[in-house]
N, C-alpha and C positions, 0 to 999 in steps of 0.2 A: 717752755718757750714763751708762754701769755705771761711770764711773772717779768723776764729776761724785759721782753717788749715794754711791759708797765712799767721800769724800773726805767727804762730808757726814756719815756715818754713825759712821765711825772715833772722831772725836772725841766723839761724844755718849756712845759706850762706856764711854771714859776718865772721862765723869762719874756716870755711873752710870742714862745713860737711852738707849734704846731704842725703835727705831722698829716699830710696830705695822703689819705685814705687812696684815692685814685690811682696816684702815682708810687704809692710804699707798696713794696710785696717783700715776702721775705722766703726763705729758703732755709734749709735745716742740709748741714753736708753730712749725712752719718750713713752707712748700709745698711741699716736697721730697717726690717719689712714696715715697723710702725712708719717712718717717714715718707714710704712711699705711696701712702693713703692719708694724707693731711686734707684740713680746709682748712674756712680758714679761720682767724684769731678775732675775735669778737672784742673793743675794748671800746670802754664807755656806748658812744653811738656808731663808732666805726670799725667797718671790717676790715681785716689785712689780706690779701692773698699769698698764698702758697703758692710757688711755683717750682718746675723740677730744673729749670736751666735762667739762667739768671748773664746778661751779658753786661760786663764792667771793663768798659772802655773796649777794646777789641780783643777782648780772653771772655769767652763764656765757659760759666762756673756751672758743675751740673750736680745732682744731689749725688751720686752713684760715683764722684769723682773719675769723672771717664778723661784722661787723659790723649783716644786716640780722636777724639774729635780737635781738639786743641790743636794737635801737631800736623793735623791734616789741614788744618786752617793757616797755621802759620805759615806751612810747605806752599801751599797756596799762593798766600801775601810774596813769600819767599821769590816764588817763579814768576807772578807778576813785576816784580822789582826786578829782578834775572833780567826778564823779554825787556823789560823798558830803557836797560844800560845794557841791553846786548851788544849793541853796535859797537859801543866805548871799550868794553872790556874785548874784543875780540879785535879791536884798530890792532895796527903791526906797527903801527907809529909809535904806539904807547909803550914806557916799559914795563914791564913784567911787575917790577914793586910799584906803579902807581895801580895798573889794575886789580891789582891784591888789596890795595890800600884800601880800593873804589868799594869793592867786595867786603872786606872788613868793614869799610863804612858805613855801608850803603844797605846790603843785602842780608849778612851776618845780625847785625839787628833786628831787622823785618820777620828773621824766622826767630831768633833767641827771646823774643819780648813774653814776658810773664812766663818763660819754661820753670824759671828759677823755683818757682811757689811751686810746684808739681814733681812727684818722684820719679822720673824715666824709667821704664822700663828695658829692657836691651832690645828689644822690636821697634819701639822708639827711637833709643838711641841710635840702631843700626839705618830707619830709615833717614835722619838728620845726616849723618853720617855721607848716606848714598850720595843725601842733595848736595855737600856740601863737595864730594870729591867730583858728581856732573860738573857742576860750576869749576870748581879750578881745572878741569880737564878741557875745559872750553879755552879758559884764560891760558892755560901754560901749551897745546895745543900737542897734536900727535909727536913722536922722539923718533928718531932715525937709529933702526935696529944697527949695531955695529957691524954682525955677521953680515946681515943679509942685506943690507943696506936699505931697507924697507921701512917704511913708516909703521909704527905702531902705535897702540894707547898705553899712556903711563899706567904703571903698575901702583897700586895703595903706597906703598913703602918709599917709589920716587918720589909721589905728591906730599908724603911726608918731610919727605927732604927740600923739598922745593919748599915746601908751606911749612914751617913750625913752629911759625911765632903765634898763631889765633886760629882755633878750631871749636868743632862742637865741646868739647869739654870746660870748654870756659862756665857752662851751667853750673857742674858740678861746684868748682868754685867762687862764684855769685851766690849760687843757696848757703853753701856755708859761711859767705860773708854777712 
């Protein structure tokens, strides 16, 4: 890692910039027990620190690549963005494809940002999944049983039908794009 660093550093000299000791830290992503006992890089008169979680814009990266912190943060953003166009997406006025659109928009973003770079799990997948069928179970709202003439909650396979232009699976192909 100190060759990697110096090799990086050497040249910015040459132009006349300079890497700021204070503000640089760097991170090693590997499972290897050695990384999990770093200090840190000594080079010329400056130290670099080690650190184990590293945040890059709103995805924190962690050495241990733990993906369930991520998803629980995005879940998060997700449900905050939810509660803030509750009101909109649940109007009766509205129809059904603009508050899909608003969703697709709006919300669908706020949980998908940086999944792309990370390999889901199916405990993952499955809880993106949940979020995603709460929310359109709000927007498309209870279905009147035929029998029994009773209200019920839509079943996975009708929200499928209802929804299946943009879902969680769009990750899978963004990573591969």
């Amino acid at each position: 890692m100190k060759k990697t660093t110096e090799a990086l550093i050497a040249p910015t000299k040459q132009s006349g910039l300079q890497a700021n000791a204070e503000n640089t830290k760097y991170m090693g992503m590997c499972s290897r027990p050695a990384y999990k006992t770093r200090s840190h890089i000594k080079i010329g008169n400056k130290s670099f620190e080690w650190v184990k979680h590293f945040r890059y814009f709103v995805i924190t990266l962690t050495t241990l690549h733990c993906i369930h912190e991520k998803i629980k943060t995005r879940l998060k953003l997700g449900n905050v963005c939810y509660h803030s166009a509750q009101n909109i997406l649940s109007c009766s006025l509205l129809s059904k494809n603009i508050t899909t659109k608003i969703f697709r928009s709006n919300i669908l973003p706020a949980i998908l940002f940086g999944c792309e770079i990370c390999s889901l799990t199916q405990r993952e997948k499955h809880k993106l999944r949940v979020f995603e069928n709460r929310v359109l179970r709000k927007i498309f709202g209870p279905n009147r049983d035929e029998a029994t003439e009773a209200l019920r909650r839509l079943h996975n396979e009708e929200l499928c039908d209802l929804y299946s232009s943009l879902n969680i699976r769009l990750i899978k192909s963004t990573r591969t794009r």
